[in-house]
C-alpha positions as a Python dict, from the first residue, in 0.01 Angstrom:
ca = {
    (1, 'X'): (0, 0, 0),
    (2, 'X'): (278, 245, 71),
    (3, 'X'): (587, 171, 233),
    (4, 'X'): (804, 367, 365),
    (5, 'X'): (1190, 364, 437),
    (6, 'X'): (1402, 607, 672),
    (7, 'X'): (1724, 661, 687),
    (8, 'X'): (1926, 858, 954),
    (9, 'X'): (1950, 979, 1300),
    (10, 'X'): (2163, 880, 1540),
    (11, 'X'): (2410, 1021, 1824),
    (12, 'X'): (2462, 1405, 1849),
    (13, 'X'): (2512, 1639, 2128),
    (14, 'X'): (2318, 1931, 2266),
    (15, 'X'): (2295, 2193, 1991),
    (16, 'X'): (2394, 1949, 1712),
    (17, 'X'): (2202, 1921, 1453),
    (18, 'X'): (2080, 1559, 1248),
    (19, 'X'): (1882, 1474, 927),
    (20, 'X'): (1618, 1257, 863),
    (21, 'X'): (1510, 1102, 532),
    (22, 'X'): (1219, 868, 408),
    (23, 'X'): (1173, 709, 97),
    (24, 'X'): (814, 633, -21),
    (25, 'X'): (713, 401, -291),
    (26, 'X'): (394, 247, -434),
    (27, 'X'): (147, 579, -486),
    (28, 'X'): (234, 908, -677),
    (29, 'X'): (398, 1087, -416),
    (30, 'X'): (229, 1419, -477),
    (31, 'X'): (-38, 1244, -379),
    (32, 'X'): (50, 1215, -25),
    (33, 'X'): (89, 1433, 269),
    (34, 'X'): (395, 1320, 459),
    (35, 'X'): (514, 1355, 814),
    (36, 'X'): (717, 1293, 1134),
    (37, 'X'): (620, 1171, 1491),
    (38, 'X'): (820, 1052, 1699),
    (39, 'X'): (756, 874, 2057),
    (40, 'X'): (1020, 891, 2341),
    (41, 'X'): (994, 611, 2616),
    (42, 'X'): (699, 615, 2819),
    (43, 'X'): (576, 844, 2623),
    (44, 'X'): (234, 870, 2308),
    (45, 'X'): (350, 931, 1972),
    (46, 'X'): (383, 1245, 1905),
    (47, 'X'): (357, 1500, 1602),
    (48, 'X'): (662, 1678, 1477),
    (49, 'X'): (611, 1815, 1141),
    (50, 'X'): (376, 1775, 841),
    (51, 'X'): (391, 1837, 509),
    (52, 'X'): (136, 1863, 199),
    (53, 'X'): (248, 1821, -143),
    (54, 'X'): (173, 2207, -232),
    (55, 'X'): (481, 2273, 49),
    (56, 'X'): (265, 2374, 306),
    (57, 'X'): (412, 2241, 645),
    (58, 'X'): (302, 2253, 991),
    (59, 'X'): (512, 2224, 1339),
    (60, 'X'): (464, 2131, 1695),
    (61, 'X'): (548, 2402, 1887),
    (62, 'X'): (851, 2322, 2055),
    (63, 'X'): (1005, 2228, 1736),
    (64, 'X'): (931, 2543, 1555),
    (65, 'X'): (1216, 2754, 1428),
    (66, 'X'): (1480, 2435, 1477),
    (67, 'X'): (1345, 2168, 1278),
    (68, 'X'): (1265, 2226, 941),
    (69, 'X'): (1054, 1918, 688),
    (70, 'X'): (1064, 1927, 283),
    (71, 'X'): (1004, 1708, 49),
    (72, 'X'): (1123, 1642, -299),
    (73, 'X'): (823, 1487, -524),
    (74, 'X'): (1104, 1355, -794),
    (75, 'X'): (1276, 1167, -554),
    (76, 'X'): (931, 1072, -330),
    (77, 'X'): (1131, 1153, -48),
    (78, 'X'): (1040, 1362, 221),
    (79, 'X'): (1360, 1487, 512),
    (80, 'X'): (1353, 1643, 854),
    (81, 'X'): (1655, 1839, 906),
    (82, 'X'): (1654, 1911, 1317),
    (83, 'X'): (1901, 2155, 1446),
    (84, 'X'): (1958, 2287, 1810),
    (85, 'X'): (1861, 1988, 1929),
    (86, 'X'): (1797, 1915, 2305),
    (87, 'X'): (1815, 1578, 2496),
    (88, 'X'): (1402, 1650, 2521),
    (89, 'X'): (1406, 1572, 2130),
    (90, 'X'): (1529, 1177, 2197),
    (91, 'X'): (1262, 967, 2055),
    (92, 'X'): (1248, 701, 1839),
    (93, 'X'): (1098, 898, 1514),
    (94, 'X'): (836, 740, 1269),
    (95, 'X'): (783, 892, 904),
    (96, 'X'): (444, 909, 817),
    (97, 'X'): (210, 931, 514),
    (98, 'X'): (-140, 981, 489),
    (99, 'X'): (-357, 903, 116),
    (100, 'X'): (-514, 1224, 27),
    (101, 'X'): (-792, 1084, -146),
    (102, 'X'): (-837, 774, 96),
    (103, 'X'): (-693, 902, 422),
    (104, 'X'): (-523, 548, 443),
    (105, 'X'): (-196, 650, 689),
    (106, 'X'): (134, 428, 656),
    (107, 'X'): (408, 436, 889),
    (108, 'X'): (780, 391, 848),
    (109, 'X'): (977, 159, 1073),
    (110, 'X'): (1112, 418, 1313),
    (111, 'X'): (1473, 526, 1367),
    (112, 'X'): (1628, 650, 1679),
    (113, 'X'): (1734, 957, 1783),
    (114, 'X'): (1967, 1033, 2115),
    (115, 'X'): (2051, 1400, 2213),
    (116, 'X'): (2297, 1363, 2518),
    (117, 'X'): (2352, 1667, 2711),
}
């Protein structure tokens, strides 16, 4: 079983810019691809980025060229660093990780993020 634990988000204004971070333990982390939804009220979850452990990432569209995902295998951490952000981005946002070998997904306990305008 992998768990997963975020860490930031928060308050920020139009065009400010926030980081995300998630700690996974319990599997070689190389051995999972690791992402970020998020789901605003009223809303279905929602992908943001993904990630593969060869550094190949993917975006939804209207996050390309502001948001930007990594991941650093010695620390099994993956990060979302959003910039430009919009009050449109305000979700609550879930880290995600997916088993390559099993396709067994895991989901971190969400943290909030509010872009006031």
């Amino acid at each position: 079983q992998v768990q997963l634990v975020e860490s930031g988000g928060g308050l920020v204004q139009t065009g400010g810019s926030l980081g995300l971070s998630c700690a996974a333990s319990g599997i070689i982390f190389r051995n999972l691809v690791m992402g970020w939804y998020r789901q605003a009220p009223g809303k279905q979850r929602e992908l943001v980025a993904v990630i593969m452990s060869g550094d190949l990432a993917n975006y939804a569209e209207d996050v390309k060229g502001r948001f930007t995902i990594s991941r650093d295998n010695a620390k099994s951490t993956v990060y979302l660093q959003m910039d430009s952000l919009k009050p449109e981005d305000t979700a609550v946002y879930y880290c995600y990780a997916r088993v390559v070998t099993t396709n067994e997904v895991s989901w971190g306990q969400g943290t909030q993020v509010s872009v006031s305008s």
